[in-house]
Structures are given as C-alpha cells and as structure tokens.
N, C-alpha and C positions, 0 to 999 in steps of 0.2 A: 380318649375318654373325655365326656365335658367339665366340666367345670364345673362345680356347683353352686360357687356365685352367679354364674351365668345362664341360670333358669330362671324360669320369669311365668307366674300363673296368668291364664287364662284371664282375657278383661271380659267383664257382664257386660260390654258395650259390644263385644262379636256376638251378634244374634245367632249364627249358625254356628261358633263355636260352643256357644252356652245352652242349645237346643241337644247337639248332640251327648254334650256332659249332662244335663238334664236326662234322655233317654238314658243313659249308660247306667246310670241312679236307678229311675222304675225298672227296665229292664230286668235288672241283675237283681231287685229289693234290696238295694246298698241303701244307709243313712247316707251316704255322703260320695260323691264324685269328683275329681279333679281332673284339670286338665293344662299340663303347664308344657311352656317352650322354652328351649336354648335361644340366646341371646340373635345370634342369624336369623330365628324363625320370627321373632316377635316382630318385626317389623311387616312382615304379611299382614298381618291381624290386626296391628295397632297396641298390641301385649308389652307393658314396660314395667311391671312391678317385682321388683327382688323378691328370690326364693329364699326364705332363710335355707341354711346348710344342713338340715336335718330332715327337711322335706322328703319325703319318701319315696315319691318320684324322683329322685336321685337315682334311685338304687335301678330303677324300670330305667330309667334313659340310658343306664350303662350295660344294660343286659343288650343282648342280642336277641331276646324271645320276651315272649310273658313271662312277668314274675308273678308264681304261684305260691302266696303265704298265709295257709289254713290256720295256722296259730302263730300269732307273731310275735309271743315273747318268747319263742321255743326257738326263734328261726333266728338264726346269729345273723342273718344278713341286715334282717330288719328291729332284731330287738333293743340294739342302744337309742334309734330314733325317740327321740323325746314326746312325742305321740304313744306312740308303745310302752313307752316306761310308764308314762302318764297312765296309762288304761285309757286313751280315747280312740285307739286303735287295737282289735282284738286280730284280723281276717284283714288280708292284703290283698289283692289283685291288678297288676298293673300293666300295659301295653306300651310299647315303645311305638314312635309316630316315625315312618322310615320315609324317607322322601326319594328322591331319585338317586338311583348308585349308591343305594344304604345307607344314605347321611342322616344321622338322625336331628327330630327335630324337635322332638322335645316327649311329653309319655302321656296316655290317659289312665286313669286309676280309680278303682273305686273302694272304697273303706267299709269296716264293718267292728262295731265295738267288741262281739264276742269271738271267740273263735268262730270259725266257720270253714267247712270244704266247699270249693269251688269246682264245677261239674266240666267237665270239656263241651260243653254245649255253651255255657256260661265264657267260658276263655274264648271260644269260636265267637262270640255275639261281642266280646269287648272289643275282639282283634277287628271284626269288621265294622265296628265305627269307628277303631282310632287311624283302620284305612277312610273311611268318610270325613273324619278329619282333616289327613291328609289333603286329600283332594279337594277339600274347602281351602287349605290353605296353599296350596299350587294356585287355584283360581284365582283367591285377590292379590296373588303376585301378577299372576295374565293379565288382570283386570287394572291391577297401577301402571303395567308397562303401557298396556293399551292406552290409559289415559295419559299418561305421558307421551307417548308418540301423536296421539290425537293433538295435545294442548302443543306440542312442538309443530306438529306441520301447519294447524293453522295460524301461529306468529310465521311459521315460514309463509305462510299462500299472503295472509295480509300485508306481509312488509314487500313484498314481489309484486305486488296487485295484479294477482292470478286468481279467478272466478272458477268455480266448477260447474257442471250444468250432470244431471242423472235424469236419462230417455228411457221412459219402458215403451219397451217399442210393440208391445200387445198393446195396452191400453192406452199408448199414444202418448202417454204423460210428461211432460218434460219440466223438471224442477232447477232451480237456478239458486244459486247461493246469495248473498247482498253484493258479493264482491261483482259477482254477473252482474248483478241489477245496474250499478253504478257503472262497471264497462260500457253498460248501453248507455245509458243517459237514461237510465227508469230509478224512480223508488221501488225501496226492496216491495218483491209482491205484484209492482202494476204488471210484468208478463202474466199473459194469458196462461203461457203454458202449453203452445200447440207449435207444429211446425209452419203452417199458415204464418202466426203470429211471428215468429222468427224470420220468414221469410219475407215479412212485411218492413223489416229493420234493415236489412240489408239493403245494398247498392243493387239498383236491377238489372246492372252489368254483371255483377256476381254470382246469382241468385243459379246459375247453371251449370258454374262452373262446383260450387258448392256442392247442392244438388247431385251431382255426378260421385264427387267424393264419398259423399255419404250412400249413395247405393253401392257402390263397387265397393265399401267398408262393410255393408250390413250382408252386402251378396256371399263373401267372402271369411265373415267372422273374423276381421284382422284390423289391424290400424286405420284412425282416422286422423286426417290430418289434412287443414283446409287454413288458407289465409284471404280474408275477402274485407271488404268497406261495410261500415254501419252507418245510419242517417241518423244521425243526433237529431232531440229536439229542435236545437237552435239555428239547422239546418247545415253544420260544416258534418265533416266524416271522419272516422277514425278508422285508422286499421289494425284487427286483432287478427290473433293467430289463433288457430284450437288444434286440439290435437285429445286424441280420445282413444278407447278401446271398445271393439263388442265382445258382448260376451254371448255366448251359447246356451240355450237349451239344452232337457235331456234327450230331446230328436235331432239337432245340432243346428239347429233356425236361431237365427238372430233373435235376442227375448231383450239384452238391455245394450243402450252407449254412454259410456262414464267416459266424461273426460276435463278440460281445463280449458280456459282459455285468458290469452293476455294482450296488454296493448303493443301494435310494434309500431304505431305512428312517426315514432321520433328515429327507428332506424330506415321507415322507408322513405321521409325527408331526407335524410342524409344520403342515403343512396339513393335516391332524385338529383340530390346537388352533384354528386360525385356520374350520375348517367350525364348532366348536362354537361361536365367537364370533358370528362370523355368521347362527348362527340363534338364537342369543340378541337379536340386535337390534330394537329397534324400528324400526328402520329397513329400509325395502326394500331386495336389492342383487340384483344379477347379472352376470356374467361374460359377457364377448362373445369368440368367437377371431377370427383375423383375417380367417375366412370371413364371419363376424357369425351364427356359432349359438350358441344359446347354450351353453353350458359348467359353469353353475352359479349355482344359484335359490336364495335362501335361504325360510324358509318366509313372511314377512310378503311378499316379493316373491309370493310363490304367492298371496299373497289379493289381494293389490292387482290383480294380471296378470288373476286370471280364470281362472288355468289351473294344472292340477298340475306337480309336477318334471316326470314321465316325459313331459307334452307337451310341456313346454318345451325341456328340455337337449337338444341336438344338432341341436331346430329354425331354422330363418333367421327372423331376427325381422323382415323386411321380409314374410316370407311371411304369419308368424301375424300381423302386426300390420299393415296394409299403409294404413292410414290414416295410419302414422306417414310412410309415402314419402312425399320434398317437402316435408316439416313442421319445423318448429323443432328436433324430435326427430333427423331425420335430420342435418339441417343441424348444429346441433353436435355429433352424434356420429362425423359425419365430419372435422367440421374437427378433432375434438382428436386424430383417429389420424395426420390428414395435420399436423398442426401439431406435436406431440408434446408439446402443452400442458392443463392440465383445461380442463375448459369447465364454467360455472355458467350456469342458467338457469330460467325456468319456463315452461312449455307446458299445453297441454290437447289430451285424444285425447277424440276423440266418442266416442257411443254404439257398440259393448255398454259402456266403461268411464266414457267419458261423467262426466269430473275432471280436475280443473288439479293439477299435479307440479311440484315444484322438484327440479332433477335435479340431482346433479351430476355427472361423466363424467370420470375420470383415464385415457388410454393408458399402456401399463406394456407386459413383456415377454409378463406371459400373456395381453395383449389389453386390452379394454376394460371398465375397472370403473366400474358405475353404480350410484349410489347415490339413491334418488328417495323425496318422501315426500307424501301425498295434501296438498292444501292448499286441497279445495274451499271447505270451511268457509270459509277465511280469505277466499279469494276473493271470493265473494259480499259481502263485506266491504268490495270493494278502495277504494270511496271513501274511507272511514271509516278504513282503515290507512294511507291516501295521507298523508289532511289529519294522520293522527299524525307521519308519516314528514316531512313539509313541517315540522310544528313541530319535532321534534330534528332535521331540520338547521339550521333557524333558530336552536334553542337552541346548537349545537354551534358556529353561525358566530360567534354572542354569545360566547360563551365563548373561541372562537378570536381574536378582537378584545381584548376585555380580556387576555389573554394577551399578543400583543401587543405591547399598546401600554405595558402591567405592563412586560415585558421591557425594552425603550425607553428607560422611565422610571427602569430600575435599573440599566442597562449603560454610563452615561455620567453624569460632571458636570455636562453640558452640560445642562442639564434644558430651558432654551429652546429649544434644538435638536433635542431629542426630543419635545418638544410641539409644534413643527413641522412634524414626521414623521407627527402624527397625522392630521395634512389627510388627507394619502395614504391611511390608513388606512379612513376613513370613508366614501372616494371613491372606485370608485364602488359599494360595498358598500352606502352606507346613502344614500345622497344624489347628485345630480349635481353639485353643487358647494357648496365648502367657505368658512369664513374663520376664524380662529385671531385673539381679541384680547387682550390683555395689557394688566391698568393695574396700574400702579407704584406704590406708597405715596403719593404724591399724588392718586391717584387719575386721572390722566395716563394716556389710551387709546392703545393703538398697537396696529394689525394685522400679527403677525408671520408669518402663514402662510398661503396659502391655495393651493387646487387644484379644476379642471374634469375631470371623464370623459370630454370632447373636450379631444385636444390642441390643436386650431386655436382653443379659446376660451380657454386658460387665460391670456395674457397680455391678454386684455380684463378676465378677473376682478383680476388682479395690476392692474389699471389703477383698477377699481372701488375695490378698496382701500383705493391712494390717496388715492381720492377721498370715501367715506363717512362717514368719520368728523368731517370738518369740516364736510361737508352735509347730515346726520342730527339731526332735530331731537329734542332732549335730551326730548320724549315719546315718541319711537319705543319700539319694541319693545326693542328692544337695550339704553336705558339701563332701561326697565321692569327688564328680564333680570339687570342687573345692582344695580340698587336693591332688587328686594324678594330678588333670591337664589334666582328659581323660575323654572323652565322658563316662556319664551312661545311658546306657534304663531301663526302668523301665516297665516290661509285667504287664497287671493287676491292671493297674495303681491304683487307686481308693481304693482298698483293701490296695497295696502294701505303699501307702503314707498316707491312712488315720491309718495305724497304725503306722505309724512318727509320728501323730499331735495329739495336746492335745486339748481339750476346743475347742469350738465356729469352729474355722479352720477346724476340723475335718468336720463336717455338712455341711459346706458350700462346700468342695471339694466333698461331695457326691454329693450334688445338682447337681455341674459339671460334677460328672460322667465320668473324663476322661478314656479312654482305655488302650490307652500307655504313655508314657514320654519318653524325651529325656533331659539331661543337659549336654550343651553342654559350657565346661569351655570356658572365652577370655581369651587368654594368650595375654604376651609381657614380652619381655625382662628377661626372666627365672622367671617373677612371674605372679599369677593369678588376674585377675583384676574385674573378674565378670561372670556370667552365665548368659545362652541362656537359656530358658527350654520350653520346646515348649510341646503339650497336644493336642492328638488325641483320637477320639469318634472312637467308633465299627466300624464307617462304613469307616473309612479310611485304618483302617487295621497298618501295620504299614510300616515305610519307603526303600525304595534299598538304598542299597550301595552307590551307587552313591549321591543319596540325602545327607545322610551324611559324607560324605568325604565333600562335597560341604559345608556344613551346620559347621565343623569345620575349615575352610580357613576362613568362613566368619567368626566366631566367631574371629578367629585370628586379620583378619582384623580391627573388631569394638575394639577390646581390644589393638592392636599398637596404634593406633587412641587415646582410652585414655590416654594411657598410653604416650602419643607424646601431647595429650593437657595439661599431668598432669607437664608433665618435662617445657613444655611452661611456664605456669605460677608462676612453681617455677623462670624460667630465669625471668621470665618479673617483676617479684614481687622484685626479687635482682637486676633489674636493672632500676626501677623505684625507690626503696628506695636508691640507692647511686646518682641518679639523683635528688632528692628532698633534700638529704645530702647534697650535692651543694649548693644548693638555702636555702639562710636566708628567717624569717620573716620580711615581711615591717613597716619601721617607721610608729610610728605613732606621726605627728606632732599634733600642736594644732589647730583646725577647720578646719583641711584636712584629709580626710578619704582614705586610700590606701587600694586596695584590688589587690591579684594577683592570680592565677593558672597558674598552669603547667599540661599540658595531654600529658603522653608518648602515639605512632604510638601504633594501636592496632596491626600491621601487621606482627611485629619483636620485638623478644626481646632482644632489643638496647638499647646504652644509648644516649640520643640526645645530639643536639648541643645547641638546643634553653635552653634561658637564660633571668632572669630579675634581677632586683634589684632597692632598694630603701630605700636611708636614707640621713642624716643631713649635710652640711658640717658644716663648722668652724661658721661660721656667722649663721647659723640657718636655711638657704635654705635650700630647699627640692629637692633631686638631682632623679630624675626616669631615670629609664635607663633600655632597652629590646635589645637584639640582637640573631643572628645566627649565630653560627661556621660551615664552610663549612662539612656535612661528619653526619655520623648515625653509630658510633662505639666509643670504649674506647680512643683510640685517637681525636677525634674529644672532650668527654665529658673531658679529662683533660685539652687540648686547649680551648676548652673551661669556666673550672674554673679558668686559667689563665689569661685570656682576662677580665672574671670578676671581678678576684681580683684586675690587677694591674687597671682596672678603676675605682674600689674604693677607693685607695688610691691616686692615683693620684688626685681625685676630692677631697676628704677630706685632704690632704694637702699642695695644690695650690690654693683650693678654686676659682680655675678658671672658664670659660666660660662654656658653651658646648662645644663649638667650640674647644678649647683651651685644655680641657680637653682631647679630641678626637686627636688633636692634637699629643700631648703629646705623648696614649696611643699607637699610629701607629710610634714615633721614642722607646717606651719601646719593645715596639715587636720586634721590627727590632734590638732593639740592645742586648735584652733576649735571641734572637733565638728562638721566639714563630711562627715557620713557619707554619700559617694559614692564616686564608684568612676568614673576619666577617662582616656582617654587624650590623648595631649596629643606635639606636635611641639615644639621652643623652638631657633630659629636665631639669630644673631646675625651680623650684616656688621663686619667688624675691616678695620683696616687700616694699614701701617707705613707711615714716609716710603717705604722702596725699594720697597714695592707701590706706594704711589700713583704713585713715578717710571714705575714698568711699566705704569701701567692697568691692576691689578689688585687685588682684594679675595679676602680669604681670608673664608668662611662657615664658622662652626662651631655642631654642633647637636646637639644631645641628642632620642633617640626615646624617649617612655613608649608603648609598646606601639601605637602610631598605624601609620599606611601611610605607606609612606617617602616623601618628597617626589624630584621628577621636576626634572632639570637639561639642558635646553637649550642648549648650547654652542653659540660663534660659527660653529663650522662647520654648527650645523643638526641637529646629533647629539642622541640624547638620551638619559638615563642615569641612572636609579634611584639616588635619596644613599641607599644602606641603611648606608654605613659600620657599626658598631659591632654593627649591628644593634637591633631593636625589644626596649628591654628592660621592665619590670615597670611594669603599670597603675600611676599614682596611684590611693593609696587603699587599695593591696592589702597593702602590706610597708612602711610608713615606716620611714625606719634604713637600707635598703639604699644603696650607692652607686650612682651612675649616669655613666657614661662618655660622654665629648664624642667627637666625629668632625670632621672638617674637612676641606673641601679648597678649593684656591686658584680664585678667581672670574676669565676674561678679563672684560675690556668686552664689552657685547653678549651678555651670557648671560645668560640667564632662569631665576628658580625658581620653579617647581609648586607650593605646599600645597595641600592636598583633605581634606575629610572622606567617610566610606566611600559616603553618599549620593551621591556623583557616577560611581562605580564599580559600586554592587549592582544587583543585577538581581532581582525573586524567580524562585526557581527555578535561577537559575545561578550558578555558583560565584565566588565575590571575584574570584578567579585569571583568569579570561576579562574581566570588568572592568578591570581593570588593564592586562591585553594589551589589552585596545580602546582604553581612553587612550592606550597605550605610540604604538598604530597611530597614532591621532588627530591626536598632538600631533607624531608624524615628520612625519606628511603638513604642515601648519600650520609646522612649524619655517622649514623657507625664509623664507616671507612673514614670519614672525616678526624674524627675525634682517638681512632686508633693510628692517625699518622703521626702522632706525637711521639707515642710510645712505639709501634713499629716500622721498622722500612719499607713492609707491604703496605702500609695504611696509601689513605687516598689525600696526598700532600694539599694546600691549600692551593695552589695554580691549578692541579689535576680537578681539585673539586670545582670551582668555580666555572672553567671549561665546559665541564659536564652537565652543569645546571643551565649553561648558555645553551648546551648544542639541543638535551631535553625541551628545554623552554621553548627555542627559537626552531627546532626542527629545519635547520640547514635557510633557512630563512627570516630575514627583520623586516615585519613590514613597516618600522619606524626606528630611528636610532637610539641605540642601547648605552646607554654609561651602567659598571656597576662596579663596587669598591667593597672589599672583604677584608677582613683583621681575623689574626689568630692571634693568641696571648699564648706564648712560651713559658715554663715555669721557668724559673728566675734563678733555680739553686742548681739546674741543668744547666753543662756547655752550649753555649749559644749556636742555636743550628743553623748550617753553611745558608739554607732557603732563606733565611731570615734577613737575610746580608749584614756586612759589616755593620759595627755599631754607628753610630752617626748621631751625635747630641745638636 
C-alpha cells in the first residue's frame, strides 16, 4: 500500500497530463478532476508537489479497481476526508494508474459537490484515460532514457574522435556528422554529400579496394568494414577505419548504410616502425590470425618457408604446410592459443624444407607470433652440443654447491653445524652416502655428521658411525687421508674397508655395500682439521675429475671455516675472561639481595666497554653503580676499568651523593687524563631508623646520560626511575653539576640496571627495546615479587635470567652488563639467596 505522504498532484507544466485531467472533467460534467502520483511516478512527468494525507486519491491509489462513491458522506471509505466533511465533495469517482506488473502509479479522479450516481459507461471512459495516462507516462520515461543514451554516446563518439556518416542508398544521399567533416580535413557542411565526392577524398590507390567493400556489403545486406588513405587539404594523408551496417527494405534490397568511422593514423605509423624492424631481422617471423592464415611474413621468414609474401599471407598454413598437421609444430602452436602461454621448442619439417627450427610462439591479440630459426647445422651436431650441455650443467651444479655450502659457512657461528649441513649437501648430488669427521687439537676423531639418499638406511649409517672409528684400523684409508693431507679413493670399496674394520662395523658397512670411496682431508692453516668421505653404490660408477678437484676446494673451504671458528673462540674465551677479571663480585649487604651479569657481543672477539659494580661505603649504604665506555676494543676495556675504579673509591671515601660522587669522578678524569667519554647510572640504598621501623629504604641516584633504571614494586607494577632526568655524559663538561633524585623503597621491590646491549636491536629503534623490557619484566613481575613470600616464586637470579634470555633471544649483538637489588623485609630471617651479612 503507498504512502500517503508519498503522492504528489499532477503539475499544469505536463501538457498531456493536464489535457487528459482536463478531458476527464468535460467528459464526465465533473466541476473538478485530479490527477496525482506516488512519489516513483513523479519523476516521469516532472510532478514534485506534496499531497496532503486527506486527499482522496488516496483512497483510489490503494484500491485495486475504481472507486465508485455516489454519496460520499454515506460512504465510510470516503467520508472523514476533510473535502467531504467540508461539503466540497458530494460524488466520488476515482481510477487507479497501473503500470507494468500492477505497480501502481498513482490515481485520476473526478469530484462532484452533490451526491451523484456514476453510469458504467462513465467508469469505462475514466478507466480509459487513466490507461492514456499511463501510457503518457511510460513514454517520457522512454523518452528521458533515450535522451540520456543519446547525450551519453555522443560524449562517448566526441572524446573517441569517431564520425558517423548515414547513406540512403535510393536517393544517394550521404550525410556526415562535424566529427566526419573534421576527420576529412572539411568544415562541417563543405561535403557534397555524394559517393563521387567521397571518392574524390581518398587515396587513388584505395578508391577499389574500398569500392569493392561496399558492393559485397550492399550485395549482401551485412557488414561494412573498410580501412583506406584520405588526401587532406594540405596534402599529407591520414588513415581511417569505417566500419558500418546495411539495412534492408521491405523487398530485402539494400535502402540504407549507417555506420562510423575513426582515425588509425597513429597505429599504422607504429606498425610501419615495427614492419621495418621485422624485416631487418635476422631472425624468421610470421603472424598467424585466429583462422591460422597467415597475416604477415617478414622477408628471412620468406627464404626459410620456401615461398613468397603474396603466397603466403592470407594462406592456412596447415594447408601450404600440411606435414606440420600432428607435428610438434601443430602441437605447440595450438597449445599456446588454447593455453595463452608462449611455447618454446624445436622440431624438423621433412623434405621440400627438410630442417630442424627452434621456434618460439607467443599468443597475443593479433594472433599468433612465431619467431623460428634454422638450426640444421647445430643439429647434426646434437651429440657433441649434448655432451657440452651435460658439462655446464655439471659445471653450474659445481658452482651451485660451493655456493652453498660458502653461504652456510658465512650465515652462522655455528660453523660445526654448518659443516653438518654439508652431508646433505653432497647427498645425493655427488654420492649415496655421506660421513663428516672432526679431530680436535689433539688430534681426537669424532664423526659429527652423516646422511644416506635412502631414508630407510640412514639410521644404519648414523649406527656405522658410531662404530668406525674405534674399528678402523690406523692404516686405513681415512687416517692415510688425514696424515698426508691428500685425497684417497678407495676401488672396491666394501671389501677394501671391511678389511680395516674389526667387530660389529665390519657387517654393518657390508650391509651398505658401498662401491667406491672418497676421503677427502679439510685442511687450514698447514694442519688437518677433519674428513669428507663420501660412498658410492655400482650404479654411480665413480666420479671425473672435475668432481673432485671441486670436492677438495670445498673440503678446504669447510675446514678454514673451522678452523676460523676454532681461533674465534679461543679470542672470545681470552677476552671475555679478562673482561670478567674486571668486574668484582657484588656485596652482599644485609636483607638486600644483589645480583649482576655480564654478556660479551657474540659478534666479535672484543673486549667491551660495559661495566657494573656494587658495594658498601663508610656508613654502610649500598652504593650500585652500571655504565658504558664509549668503544668495543682494549682501549675502551682499560678506560674503562679506570672510570670504574676511580668511582669506587671516590664513593667509598667521600661517602658522597650520587650526584657528588659523579661529580667528582668527571673532574678525576679530566684531571687523570682518562680521555673517554661514559655514561654511567650511580644509586645508593640510605636508610633512617623511622624507615627501617617501616621496612623501607629510600634509593637515591644520579643519571650521566645512561637508560633510566626499571623499579618493580610490591604490587608487581613497574616504573621507569627517570626522576631528574639523564643528564650530561662523563667526559663531556667537567665542572657541570649534577642532580640526585630519590624515591622511597617498600620491601619487596626490585631494581633494574642494564646497559643499552640488552635493549638494542639493529635496525630498530632504542624506544621499541625498552617497551619490550617494560612488556618483559610486567609479565615476570608477579613471580618476581611472590618469591619473597613463596618457595615457588621466581627468585631474583631465576628472574634476571629470564629477562636476559627473553631480551637477548640466545644472542648479544653488543655486550650486556646488568645489576638488580631485591630489598628483603627486615623483621624476616635473612634469606640463604641474600648471602651472609657483610657490613
């Protein structure tokens, strides 16, 4: 049902809506006619003015028939209308407007002050104008779409620069749009208008081929479609395209051709550039349509083929070539039209051309492009290009291998475990099974690696293993291998090594059954570091030259690699032990728990800069203290134990501030000649009798430019000391002052030092470090703060640990100091972790 706000009267600007309301008046001898729409309909017509809700076409829009109302203050449908109540409506008659599939669209009506009966002749005569209605208002809906399509496709024809041209082909007339006019090079209007005239525009090379088009179009009642040259004015030429339709009579003779036409000047330049390239080529080509004629033969295609252009283009190449039907030829040329992929290949057509082609065949929009080139020559060859072909890929696998296993050898610390990796590598590319041995600076043999090309065998080799090396007698092959430093092969393998082995090993290498061997020593550095031995079955045969020449580089390779991991960790192991020589252990006062680490850069074997410390002064505070010396070398670590010491002693006897302390230790520098440059944290633990009554401790602490330390509260909270803020490096401004911050300690609170190593990351910014600690050390705080009170809790060593291994992810890529304090409550037995007392 509609709406009754959503009807809307007839506007006196619809000439044929206000004609037939008009009729429907005299007609009927009504005073008065109406004719209103639902809110869908008004836009036909242009209709926008509100119905008030009383309107009595209401009551007709919601009918499904005429509303017949002889007296309309009797008729409850229509008698509360305020018209009726009024007395300006006696006699009703109304028609509902049905459009297509019943949808109503609004009603026509005619009024009359007295009562009055309505005739069925009368209801028959409203009913069939408020169908004329209707069908007024279907009309200037056709009528706006039409206009709209009209005003859409000429923005399309203009911005396209498409001309139409309409022939009546009785009276000869031919009309042209401005878009025509200007294609020609005419002002709109100068054509004549005759085919003559047309055919005076054109190229006089055209003029037949055109010509032709157009008869066989007009002959036939079907498409016209022509691409030919115009003579401009100014005498150069353009070339359009047209393309048209005839239409028919009612005896079925051509009467008209409607059609378009556009400029293609600019693509048949381009394909001019692109024909001239192509018959430059040394290469054969030709163009297939999706008939498969051809369409375009460059000139080396014409010598190869056999045949001139004029035989070729426009012929079916299954036709002129039909030896290609069922051929390799056919076969990929079809598959790359149905596939929409190139296809590469090579074939040979028998006699008359009787030559092998490597072809290759792209689908595209203008059909199929093939590009092919003779390759008898080579052919005849093809042993001789095989076995070259066999050797670069062999050379290219070689080179893929050392690549690598190079990679491997540089992408990890881990070097023994990348020499492990090389089993794999070898297997089953160069061997059917592998064994990887390592001796140690005692020369102490261990097999760390090995792998089979059968999975169901490789835990029998992992078993052999085990076993060979303590049943391998000290003449075998393998110690030769590693005594003189040269590759051994071993023919016969199987026989030849199970009479090396004693017990259990012997049975089990039958079982493997190898054929040949290979032990191939790793050298470095004038000593032997370990064996390659790699074990080939019958059907490998055994390896060229080239393999192992290859196969001793790369042994070379993995054994500098050890032997460069071996010298590493002797550095990193003497320079993390005089870096820990540095660093004392932390006091331990009474019901305050210190705990500290140090992690040297796994990256270098350096000695860092970073530093902690922590002990008593005169009075009994507890003085923490963490920093970094600018530098990652022996100079930076002895500036560094200097910076350390003299702020030890400086704090232990001045018994000063932080602040004060700091102070201090930036004019000792300056006046030592300690030219460095540090940042440096310096806390101190105080405490008065009324705190000790509370169980509590006041910390106060001075920042030289360091990362603020992280405070732990009993509740589990945690909270950035930046107090004062981070002020000026040591080293930078001696002379400056430096201010303390402070705040009060409960029991059971923990503090944070760190150096920037436990936070940096390369590549991301401090700022995201720090938030992941912040993260870290929430998560951990609970267990932290419950290891006071129980034996599950997470103790303070276990905590700190855990924030390292989190943080650091099994790697530092810079060296790590960091220094943590728990406060113990004071009226509890002093816990064993805390260690003795110590004043």
């Amino acid at each position: 049902m509609p709406d009754a706000a959503a009807l809307t009267p007839a506007s006196v600007a619809d000439a044929a809506l206000g004609r037939i309301t008009d009729l429907a008046a005299r007609l009927l001898d009504a005073p008065a006619a109406h004719l209103s729409l639902v809110e869908g309909a008004t836009a036909l017509a242009g209709l926008a003015t509100p119905l008030t809700a009383d309107d009595l076409c209401v009551a007709t829009a919601d009918a499904t028939g005429p509303l017949v109302v002889p007296d309309a203050a009797a008729d409850s449908r229509v008698a509360t209308v305020a018209a009726v109540v009024e007395g300006a409506v006696g006699a009703y008659l109304g028609v509902p407007l049905l459009g297509r599939e019943g949808r109503v669209l609004g009603a026509l009506c005619v009024t009359h002050p007295a009562p009055r009966d309505w005739s069925g002749t009368e209801v028959a005569l409203l009913t069939d104008l408020a169908a004329a209605a209707v069908t007024e208002l279907e009309l200037a809906a056709l009528s706006a779409d039409y206009e709209a399509d009209r005003v859409r496709w000429q923005l399309a024809v203009g911005a396209g620069g498409v001309g139409s041209f309409d022939w009546d082909l009785v009276t000869g007339r031919i009309d042209w749009d401005d878009q025509l006019h200007l294609l020609f090079g005419m002002e709109p209007g100068q054509f004549g208008g005759t085919i003559e005239e047309f055919n005076a525009v054109l190229h006089p090379d055209d003029v037949p081929r055109v010509a032709q088009a157009i008869d066989r179009a007009v002959a036939t009642c079907s498409e016209y479609d022509a691409e030919y040259r115009v003579l401009l004015p100014g005498g150069s030429t353009r070339w359009v395209q047209a393309r048209g339709t005839v239409l028919a009579g009612e005896d079925g003779t051509a009467v008209r051709l409607l059609g378009a036409a556009y400029d293609t000047t600019a693509k048949r330049d381009a394909e001019g550039r692109i024909a001239r390239v192509l018959e430059t080529m040394s290469a054969a080509f030709f163009l297939l349509d999706d008939a498969w004629r051809f369409t375009y033969v460059n000139a080396e295609a014409e010598r190869l083929l056999g045949r001139t252009r004029e035989q070729l283009v426009g012929g079916d190449i299954w036709e002129l070539y039909p030896a290609a039907v069922g051929s390799d030829f056919e076969v990929n040329y079809r598959g790359a039209v149905q596939s929409g992929q190139p296809r590469a290949f090579e074939a040979y057509y028998p006699p008359p051309l009787d030559a092998w082609y490597e072809v290759r065949a792209w689908p595209g929009q203008d059909g199929l492009s093939v590009y092919f080139l003779d390759i008898t020559t080579r052919r005849t060859s093809q042993q001789e290009a095989g076995r070259a072909q066999e050797r670069l890929r062999a050379a290219s696998a070689r080179l893929h291998l050392l690549a690598a296993v190079s990679d491997d050898l540089s992408s990890t610390l881990d070097t023994e475990d990348a020499v492990r990796r090389l089993a794999r590598h070898l297997v089953p590319g160069l061997a059917t099974w592998c064994l990887i041995t390592m001796a140690d600076e005692h020369r102490h043999l261990r097999d760390i690696a090995s792998w089979h090309a059968e999975p169901g065998l490789r835990r029998t080799v992992e078993h052999y293993a085990d076993l060979r090396l303590t049943a391998l007698s000290p003449r075998s092959y393998l110690f030769q291998a590693l005594r003189t430093g040269q590759l051994v092969a071993v023919p016969d393998a199987t026989e030849t090594i199970a009479a090396a082995l004693s017990g259990e090993a012997r049975e089990v290498l039958r079982g493997l059954a190898p054929h040949m061997a290979y032990a191939i020593p790793m050298r470095a550095r004038g000593r032997t570091v370990g064996a390659i031995t790699l074990f080939l079955d019958a059907e490998r045969g055994t390896l060229p030259p080239e393999d192992l020449t290859m196969l001793v580089q790369l042994a070379d390779r993995a054994g500098l690699a050890l032997d460069n991991a071996r010298l590493y960790e002797e550095q990193r192991h003497i320079s993390e032990t005089l870096q820990r020589a540095l660093l004392s252990a932390p006091v331990e006062p009474d019901h305050v728990h210190v705990v500290v680490r140090y992690l040297p850069a796994d990256q270098a074997a350096e000695v860092g800069g970073d530093w902690y410390d922590a002990f008593l002064q005169r009075d009994g505070a507890t003085v923490l203290a963490i920093g970094d010396v600018m530098g990652h070398d022996t100079q930076a670590a002895a500036a560094m134990s200097q910076v350390r010491t003299l702020l030890r002693g400086i704090a232990y006897t001045s018994g000063g501030s932080p602040a004060e302390v700091l102070e201090s230790l930036d004019d000792a520098m300056r006046a030592l000649k300690v030219d460095t440059m540090a940042t440096a944290v310096v806390a101190r633990l105080e405490q008065t009798d009324e705190q000790r009554a509370r169980g509590q401790r006041r910390l106060r602490w001075s920042n030289a430019g360091h990362l603020a330390p992280l405070l732990v509260r009993p509740d589990a909270t945690v909270h950035p000391l930046h107090g004062a803020g981070p002020e000026m490096l040591l080293g930078v401004a001696p002379g400056r002052r430096r201010t303390d911050s402070d705040v009060v300690l409960d029991s059971g609170s923990t503090v944070l030092m760190f150096t920037d190593g436990l936070v940096e990351r390369r590549g991301e910014h401090v700022r995201d470090g720090l938030d992941r600690l912040h993260a870290v050390l929430t998560e951990l705080a609970p267990d932290a703060v419950a290891a006071a009170r129980s034996p599950d809790g997470l103790d303070l060593e276990a905590l700190v640990d855990e924030v390292v291994r989190r943080m650091l992810d099994g790697r530092a890529d810079d060296d790590v100091a960091v220094v943590a304090v728990h406060l113990y409550p004071q009226d509890a037995p002093r816990p064993p972790e805390a260690g003795p007392a110590h004043l």
